[in-house]
C-alpha positions as CSV (number, residue, x, y, z in Angstrom):
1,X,58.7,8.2,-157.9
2,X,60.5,6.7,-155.0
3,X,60.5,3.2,-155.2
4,X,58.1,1.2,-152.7
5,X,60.1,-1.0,-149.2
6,X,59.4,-4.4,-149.6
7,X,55.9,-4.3,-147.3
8,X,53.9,-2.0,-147.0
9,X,54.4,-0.1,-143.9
10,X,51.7,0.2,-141.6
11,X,50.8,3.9,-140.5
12,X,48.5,5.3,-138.0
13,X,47.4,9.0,-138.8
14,X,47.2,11.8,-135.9
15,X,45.9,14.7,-137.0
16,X,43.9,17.9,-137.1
17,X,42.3,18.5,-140.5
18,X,43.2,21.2,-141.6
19,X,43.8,22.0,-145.6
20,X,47.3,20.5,-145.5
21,X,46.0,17.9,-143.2
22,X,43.4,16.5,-145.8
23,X,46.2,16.0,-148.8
24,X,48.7,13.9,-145.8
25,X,44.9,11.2,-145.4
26,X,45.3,11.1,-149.1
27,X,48.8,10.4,-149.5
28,X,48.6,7.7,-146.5
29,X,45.0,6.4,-147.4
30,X,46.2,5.7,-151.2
31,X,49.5,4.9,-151.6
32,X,49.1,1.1,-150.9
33,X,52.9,0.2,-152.7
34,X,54.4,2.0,-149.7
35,X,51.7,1.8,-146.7
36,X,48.5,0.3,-144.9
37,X,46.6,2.7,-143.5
38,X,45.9,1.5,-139.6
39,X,43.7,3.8,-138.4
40,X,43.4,7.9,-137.8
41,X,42.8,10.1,-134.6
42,X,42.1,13.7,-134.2
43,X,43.2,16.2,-132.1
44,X,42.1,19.8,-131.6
45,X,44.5,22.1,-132.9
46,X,43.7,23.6,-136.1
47,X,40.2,23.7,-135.1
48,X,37.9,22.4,-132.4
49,X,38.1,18.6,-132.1
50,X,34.4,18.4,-133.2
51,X,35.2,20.2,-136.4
52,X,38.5,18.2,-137.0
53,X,36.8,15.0,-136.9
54,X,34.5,15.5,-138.8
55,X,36.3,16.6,-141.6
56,X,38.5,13.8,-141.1
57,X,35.5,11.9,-141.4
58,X,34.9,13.8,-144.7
59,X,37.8,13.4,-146.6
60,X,38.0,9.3,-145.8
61,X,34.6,9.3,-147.1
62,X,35.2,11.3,-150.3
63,X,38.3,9.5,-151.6
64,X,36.6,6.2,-151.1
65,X,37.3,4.9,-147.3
66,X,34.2,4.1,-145.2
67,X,35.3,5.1,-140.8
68,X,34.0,3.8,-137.8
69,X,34.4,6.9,-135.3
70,X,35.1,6.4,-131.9
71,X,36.3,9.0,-129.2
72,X,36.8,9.0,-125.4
73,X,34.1,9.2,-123.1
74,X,34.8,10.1,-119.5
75,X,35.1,7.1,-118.3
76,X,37.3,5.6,-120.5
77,X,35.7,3.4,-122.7
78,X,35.0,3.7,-126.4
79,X,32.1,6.1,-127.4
80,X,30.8,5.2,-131.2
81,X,30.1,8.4,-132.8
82,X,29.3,6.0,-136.0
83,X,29.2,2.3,-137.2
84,X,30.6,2.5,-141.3
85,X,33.0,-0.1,-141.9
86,X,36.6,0.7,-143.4
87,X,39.4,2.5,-141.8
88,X,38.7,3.6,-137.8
89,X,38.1,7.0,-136.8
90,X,38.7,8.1,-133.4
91,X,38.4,11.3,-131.8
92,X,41.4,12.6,-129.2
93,X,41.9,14.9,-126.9
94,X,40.0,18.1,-127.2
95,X,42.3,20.2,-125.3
96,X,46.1,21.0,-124.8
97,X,47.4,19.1,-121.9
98,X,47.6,22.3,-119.4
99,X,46.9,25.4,-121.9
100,X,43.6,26.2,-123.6
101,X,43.0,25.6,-126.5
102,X,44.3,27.5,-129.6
103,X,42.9,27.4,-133.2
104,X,43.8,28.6,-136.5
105,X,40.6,29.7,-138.4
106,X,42.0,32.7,-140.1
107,X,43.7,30.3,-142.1
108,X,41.5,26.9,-142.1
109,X,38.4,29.2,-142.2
110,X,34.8,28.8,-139.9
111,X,34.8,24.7,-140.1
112,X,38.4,24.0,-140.2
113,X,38.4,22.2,-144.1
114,X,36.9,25.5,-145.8
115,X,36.8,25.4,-149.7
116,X,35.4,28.4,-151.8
117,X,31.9,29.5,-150.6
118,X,31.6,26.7,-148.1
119,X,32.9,24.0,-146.1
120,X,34.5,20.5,-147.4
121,X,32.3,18.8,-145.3
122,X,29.2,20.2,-146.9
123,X,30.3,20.0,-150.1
124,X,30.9,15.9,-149.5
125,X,27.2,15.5,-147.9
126,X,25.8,17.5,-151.0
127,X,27.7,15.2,-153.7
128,X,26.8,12.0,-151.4
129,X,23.3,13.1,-151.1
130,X,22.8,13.7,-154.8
131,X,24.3,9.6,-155.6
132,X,21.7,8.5,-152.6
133,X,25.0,7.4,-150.7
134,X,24.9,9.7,-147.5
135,X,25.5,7.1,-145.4
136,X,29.3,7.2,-146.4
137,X,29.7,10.1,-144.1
138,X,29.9,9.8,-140.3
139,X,26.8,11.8,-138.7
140,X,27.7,14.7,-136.7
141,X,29.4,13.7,-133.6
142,X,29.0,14.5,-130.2
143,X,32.8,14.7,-129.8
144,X,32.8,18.0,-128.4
145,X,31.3,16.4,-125.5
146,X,33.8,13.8,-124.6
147,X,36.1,14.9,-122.0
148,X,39.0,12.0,-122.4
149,X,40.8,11.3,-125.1
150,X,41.4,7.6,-123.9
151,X,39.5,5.9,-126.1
152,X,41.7,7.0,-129.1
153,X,45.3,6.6,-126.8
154,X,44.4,2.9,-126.9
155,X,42.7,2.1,-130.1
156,X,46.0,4.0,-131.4
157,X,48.2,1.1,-128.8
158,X,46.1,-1.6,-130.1
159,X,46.8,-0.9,-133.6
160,X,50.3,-0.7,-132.9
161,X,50.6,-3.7,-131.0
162,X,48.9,-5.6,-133.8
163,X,50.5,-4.6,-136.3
164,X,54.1,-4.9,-134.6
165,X,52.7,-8.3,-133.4
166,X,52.5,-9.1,-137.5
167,X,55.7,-7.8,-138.6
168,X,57.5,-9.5,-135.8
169,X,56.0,-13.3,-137.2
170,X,56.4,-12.2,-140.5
171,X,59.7,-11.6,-140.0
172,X,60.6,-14.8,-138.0
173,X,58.9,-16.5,-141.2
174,X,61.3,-15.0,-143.9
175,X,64.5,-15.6,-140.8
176,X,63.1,-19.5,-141.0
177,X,63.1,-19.5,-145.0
178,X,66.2,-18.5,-145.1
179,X,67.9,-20.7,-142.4
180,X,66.8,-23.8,-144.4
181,X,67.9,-22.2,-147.3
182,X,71.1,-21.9,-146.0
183,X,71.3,-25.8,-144.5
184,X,70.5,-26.9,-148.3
185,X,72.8,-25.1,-149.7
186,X,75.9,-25.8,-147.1
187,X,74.2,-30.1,-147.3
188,X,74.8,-29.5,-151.1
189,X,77.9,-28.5,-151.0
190,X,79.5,-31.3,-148.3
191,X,78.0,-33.7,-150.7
192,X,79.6,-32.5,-153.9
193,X,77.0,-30.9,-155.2
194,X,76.4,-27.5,-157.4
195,X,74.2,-25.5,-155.1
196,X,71.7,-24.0,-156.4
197,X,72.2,-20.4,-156.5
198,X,69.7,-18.5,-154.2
199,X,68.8,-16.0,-151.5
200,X,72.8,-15.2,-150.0
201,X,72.1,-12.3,-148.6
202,X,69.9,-11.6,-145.7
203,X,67.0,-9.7,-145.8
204,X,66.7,-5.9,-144.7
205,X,64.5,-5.6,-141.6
206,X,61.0,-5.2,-142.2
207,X,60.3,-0.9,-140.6
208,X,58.4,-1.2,-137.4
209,X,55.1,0.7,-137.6
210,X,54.9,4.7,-138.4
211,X,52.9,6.8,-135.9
212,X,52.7,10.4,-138.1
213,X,51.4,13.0,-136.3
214,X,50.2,15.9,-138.2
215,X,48.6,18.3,-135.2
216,X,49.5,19.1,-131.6
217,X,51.3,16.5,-130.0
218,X,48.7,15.8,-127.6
219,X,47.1,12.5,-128.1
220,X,51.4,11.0,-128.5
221,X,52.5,12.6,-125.5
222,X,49.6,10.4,-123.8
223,X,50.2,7.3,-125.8
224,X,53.9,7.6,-124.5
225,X,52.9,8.3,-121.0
226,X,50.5,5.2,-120.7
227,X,52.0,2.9,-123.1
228,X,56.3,3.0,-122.6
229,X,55.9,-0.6,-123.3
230,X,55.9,0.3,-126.9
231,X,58.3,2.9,-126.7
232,X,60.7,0.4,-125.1
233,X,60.1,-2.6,-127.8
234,X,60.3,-0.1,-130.5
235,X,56.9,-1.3,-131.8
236,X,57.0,1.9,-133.6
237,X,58.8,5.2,-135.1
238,X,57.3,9.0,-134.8
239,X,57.3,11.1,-137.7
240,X,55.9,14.6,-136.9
241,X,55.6,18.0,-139.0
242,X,55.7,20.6,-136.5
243,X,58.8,22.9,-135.1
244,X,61.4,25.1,-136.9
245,X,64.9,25.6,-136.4
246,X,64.7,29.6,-137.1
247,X,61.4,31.6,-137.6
248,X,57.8,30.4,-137.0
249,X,55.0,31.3,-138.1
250,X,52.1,31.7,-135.9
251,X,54.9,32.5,-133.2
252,X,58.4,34.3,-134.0
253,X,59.8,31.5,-133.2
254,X,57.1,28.6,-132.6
255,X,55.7,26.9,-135.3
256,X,52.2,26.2,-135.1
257,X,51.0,22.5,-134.0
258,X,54.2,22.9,-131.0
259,X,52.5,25.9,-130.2
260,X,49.4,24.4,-129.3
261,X,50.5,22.2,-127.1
262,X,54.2,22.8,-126.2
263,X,54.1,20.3,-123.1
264,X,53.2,17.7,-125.5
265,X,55.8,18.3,-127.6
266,X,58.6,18.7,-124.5
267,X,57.5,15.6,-123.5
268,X,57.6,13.8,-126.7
269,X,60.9,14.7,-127.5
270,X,61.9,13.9,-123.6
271,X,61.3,10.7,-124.1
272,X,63.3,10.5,-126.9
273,X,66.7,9.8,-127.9
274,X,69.8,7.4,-126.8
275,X,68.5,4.2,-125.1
276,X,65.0,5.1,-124.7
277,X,63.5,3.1,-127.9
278,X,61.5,5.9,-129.5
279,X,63.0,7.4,-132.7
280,X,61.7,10.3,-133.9
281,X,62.1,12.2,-137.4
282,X,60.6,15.5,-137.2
283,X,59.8,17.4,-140.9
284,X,60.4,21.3,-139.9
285,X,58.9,24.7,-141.7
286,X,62.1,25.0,-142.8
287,X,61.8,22.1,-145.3
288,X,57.5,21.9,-145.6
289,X,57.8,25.8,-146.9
290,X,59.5,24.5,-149.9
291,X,56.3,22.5,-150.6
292,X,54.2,25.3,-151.9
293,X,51.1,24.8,-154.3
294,X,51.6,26.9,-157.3
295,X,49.9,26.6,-160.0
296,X,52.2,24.6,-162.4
297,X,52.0,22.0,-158.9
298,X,48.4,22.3,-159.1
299,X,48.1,20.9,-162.4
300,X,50.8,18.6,-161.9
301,X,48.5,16.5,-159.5
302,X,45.9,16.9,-161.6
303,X,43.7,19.8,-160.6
304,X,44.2,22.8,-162.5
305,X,43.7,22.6,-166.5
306,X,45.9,24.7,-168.4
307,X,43.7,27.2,-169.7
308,X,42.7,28.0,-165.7
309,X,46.0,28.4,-165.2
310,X,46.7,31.0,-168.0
311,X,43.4,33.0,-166.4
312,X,44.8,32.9,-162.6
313,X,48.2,34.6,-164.7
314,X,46.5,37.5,-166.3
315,X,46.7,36.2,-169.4
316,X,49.8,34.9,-171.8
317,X,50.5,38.2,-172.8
318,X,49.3,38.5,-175.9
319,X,46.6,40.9,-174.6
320,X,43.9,38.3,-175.4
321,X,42.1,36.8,-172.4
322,X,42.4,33.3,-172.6
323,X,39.3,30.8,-173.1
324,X,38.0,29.8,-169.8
325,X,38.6,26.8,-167.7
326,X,36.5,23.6,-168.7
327,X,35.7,22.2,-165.5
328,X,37.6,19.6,-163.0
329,X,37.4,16.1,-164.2
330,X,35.6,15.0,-161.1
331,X,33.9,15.5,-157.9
332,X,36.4,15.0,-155.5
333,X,39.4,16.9,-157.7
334,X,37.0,19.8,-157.8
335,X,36.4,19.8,-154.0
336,X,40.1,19.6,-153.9
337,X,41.3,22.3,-156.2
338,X,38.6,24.4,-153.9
339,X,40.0,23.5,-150.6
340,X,44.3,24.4,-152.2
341,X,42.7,28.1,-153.7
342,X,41.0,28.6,-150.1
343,X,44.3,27.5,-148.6
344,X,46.4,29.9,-150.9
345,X,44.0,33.2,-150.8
346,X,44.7,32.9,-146.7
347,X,48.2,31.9,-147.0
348,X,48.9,34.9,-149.4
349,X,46.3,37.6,-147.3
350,X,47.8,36.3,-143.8
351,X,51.6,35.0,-144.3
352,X,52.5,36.8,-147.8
353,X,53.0,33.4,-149.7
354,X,52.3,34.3,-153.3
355,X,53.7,31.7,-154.6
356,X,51.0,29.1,-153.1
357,X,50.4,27.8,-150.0
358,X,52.9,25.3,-147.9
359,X,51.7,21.8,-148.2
360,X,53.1,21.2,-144.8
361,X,51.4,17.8,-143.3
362,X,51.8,15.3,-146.2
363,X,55.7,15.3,-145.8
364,X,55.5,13.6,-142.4
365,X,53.4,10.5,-144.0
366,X,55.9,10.9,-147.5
367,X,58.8,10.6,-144.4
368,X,57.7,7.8,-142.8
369,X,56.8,6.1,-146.2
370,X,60.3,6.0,-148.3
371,X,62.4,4.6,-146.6
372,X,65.9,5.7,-145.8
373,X,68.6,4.5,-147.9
374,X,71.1,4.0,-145.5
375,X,73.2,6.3,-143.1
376,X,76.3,7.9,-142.7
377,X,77.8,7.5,-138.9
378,X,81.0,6.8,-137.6
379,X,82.5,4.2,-134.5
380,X,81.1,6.4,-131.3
381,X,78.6,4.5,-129.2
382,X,75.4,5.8,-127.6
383,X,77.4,7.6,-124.5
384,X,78.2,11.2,-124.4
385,X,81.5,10.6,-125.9
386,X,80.4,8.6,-129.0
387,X,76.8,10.9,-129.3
388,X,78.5,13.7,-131.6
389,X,79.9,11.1,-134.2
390,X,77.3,8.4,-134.6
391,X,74.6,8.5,-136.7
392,X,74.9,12.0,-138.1
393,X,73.2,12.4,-141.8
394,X,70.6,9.6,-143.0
395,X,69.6,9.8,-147.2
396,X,66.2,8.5,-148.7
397,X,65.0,8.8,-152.0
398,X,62.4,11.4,-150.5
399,X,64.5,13.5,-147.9
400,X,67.8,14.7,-146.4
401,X,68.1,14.4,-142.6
402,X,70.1,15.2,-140.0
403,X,70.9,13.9,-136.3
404,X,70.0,16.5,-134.1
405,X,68.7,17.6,-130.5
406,X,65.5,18.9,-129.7
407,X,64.1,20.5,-127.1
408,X,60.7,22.4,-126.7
409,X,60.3,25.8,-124.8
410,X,57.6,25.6,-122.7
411,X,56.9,28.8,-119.9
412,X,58.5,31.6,-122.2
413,X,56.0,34.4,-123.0
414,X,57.8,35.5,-125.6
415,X,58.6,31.7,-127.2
416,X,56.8,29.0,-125.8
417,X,56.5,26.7,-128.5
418,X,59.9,27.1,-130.1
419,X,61.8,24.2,-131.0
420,X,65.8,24.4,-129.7
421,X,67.7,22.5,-132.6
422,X,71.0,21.6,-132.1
423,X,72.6,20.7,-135.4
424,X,76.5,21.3,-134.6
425,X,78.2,17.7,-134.5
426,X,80.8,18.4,-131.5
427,X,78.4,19.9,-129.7
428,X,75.7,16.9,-129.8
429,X,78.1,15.1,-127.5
430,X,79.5,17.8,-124.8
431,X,76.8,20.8,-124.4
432,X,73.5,18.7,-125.1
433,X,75.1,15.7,-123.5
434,X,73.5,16.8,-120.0
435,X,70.1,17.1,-122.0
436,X,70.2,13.3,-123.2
437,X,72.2,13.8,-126.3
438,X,71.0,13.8,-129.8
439,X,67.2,12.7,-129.8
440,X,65.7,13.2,-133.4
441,X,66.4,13.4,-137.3
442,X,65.6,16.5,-138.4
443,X,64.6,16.7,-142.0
444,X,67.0,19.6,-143.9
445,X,65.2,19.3,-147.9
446,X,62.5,17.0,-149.3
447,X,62.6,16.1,-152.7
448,X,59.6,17.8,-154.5
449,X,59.7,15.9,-157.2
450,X,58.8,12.8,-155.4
451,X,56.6,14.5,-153.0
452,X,54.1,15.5,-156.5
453,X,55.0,12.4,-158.0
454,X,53.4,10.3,-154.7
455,X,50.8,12.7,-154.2
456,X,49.5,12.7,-158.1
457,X,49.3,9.1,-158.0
458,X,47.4,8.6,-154.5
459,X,45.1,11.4,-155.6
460,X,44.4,9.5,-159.2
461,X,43.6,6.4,-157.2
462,X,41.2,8.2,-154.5
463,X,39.3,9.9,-157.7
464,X,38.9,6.3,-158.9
465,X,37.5,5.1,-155.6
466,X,35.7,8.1,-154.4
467,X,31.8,8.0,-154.1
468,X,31.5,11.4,-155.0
């Protein structure tokens, strides 16, 4: 398992749950070594922004996190869609910026979180309901309703500016420890004395705060927009799954959540790159399609016995059928296993993935959580001439990545949505030099082992926290 950075990083959540979406709260909601959950936000991608909220609001509630839900009302101020304490829910924008909206319910299913024979949120309310502890889950909201999304933009900039706020005194703390470490240690030695051996070498930098954004790119495009302020102090990095550098899959060439919203996206990555303060690291189908959910994954993390394994395999070949599966060990891993075999029957019937579904959205929060080990660059400076040598491959214990440009098509009938990724080094400085230069890392392989490794543990700790 990757080892944790030496704080917690704090991490707001932007997403559209969404099967894949529901594993990346888990990951981010129980992983405490490597993050602090700030806060999530839905947008409507996957499914209406009614739907996605509330089975965000279902997820946080079955692995053991009370929300406060909030979205935008048309004025602008905060709406409460409910009052339970523990990690804030807000509702976003319920709409592209200029297209209308697009869902995805041939593969999420009628509600957006479907398991077998139902939908995760009614399969939470039923298991709350039987403990007597309903109350856990945020009434229906009227988010449907709200027409801004303003309400989530800034309890997303708040969160941000708090947290950045913390790191930055934290960080002038440690700098002040080891000053007067230092003016010991150099008093010590004028007088004659040993020093005592300590702290020579300076700290690394604390990260700045991760925004991961798991849906259309709605709700970030307008945090950008109204908030450069924190784009220009670097208050915070992106890390996104969405794009592709070859095929899509809902498009032939556009991946899902840029899709949606490709004007978002455009504008994300516009503002983006040399100079302008926001780095982005964007995790593409390239890389999350290597993250599929068989079932020797399945009971890696926890939620497949062996002997339901053998069954789902025809057998061991022996000719006898084997014994049948004893049941999940819990509540919320058998709602779980539900939602992944609902996910893989319409990943198989719709994209022809066998093997198991694509666990696409919890590599964005398993990006912005392991931190990068270090980069490989050379001498050239931020300018046109130095853009195709600096900063070219980056390592962490979880991910390859690469510098890259990106841009987002977005009036195309045939590829709106498609993400343009420049990968060639010489080219980064003369032919995308007119664009801005390079303006992302681009994630080229994850490492699975630590992606199941991080995900088996944060799902053992939300069964051991969940109501259910």
């Amino acid at each position: 398992m990757p080892p944790p950075p030496q704080s917690p990083r704090p991490l707001w959540l932007d997403c559209d749950p969404g099967h894949d979406d529901a594993l990346a709260i888990v990951l981010a909601l129980h992983s405490p070594a490597h993050c602090r959950l700030l806060g999530v936000s839905t947008v409507a991608s996957n499914h209406s922004l009614e739907a996605v909220t509330a089975n965000a609001g279902a997820v946080l509630a079955a692995c053991g996190a009370g929300s406060g839900s909030n979205s935008g009302a048309s004025n602008g101020a905060a709406s409460a869609c409910a009052s339970v304490s523990g990690v804030p829910l807000h509702a976003g924008a319920d709409a592209p910026l200029f297209l209308p909206p697009k869902t995805c319910p041939e593969i999420h299913g009628s509600s957006g979180l479907c398991v077998e024979g139902g939908s995760f949120v009614d399969v939470v309310r039923s298991k709350l309901r039987e403990s007597g502890r309903e109350e856990l889950l945020p009434p229906p909201s009227p988010c449907s309703r709200q027409k801004s999304p303003a309400a989530a933009v800034q309890a997303m900039a708040a969160a941000i500016e708090e947290a950045a706020a913390e790191i930055e005194l934290e960080e002038a703390r440690e700098e002040k420890e080891e000053e007067e470490e230092e003016r010991q240690r150099r008093e010590a030695e004028a007088g004659g004395e040993r020093a005592r051996p300590g702290r020579r070498t300076r700290r690394r930098r604390r990260p700045n705060v991760a925004l991961v954004a798991t849906g259309a790119l709605t709700n970030v495009a307008l945090l950008l927009w109204t908030r450069p302020d924190l784009v220009a102090s670097r208050s915070f990095s992106l890390y996104l799954m969405g794009g592709a550098m070859g095929q899509g899959n809902t498009g032939v060439v556009s991946e899902f959540n840029f899709e949606v919203d490709p004007h978002a996206a455009a504008a994300v990555f516009g503002l983006a790159g040399a100079g302008r303060g926001l780095e982005v690291t964007m995790v593409p189908l390239e890389v999350t399609h290597t993250a599929l959910v068989s079932a020797a994954v399945l009971r890696r993390l926890g939620l497949e016995p062996e002997a339901a394994a053998a069954e789902r395999r025809g057998g061991d070949g022996g000719g006898e059928a084997p014994p049948l599966a004893p049941p999940p060990p819990s509540p919320l891993r058998a709602a779980l296993r539900s939602l992944l075999l609902y996910f893989a029957e319409t990943y198989s019937s719709h994209f022809g993935f066998d093997a198991g579904p694509p666990l696409h959205d919890p590599l964005a929060v398993l990006a912005a959580i392991v931190p990068p080990e270090g980069d490989e660059e050379g001498e050239g400076g931020e300018g046109e001439a130095g853009q195709g040598r600096r900063d070219r491959r980056r390592v962490s214990a979880a991910f390859d990545l690469t510098r890259a440009r990106v841009d987002v098509e977005v009036s195309s009938p045939l590829s709106t949505g498609q993400s343009v990724v420049d990968l060639r080094p010489l080219q980064l400085g003369r032919s995308s030099a007119r664009l801005g230069g390079a303006n992302a890392w681009v994630a080229t392989r994850v490492d699975l082992e630590a992606l199941w490794g991080m995900l088996a543990a944060a799902i053992e700790r939300a069964d051991a926290a969940s109501p259910l």
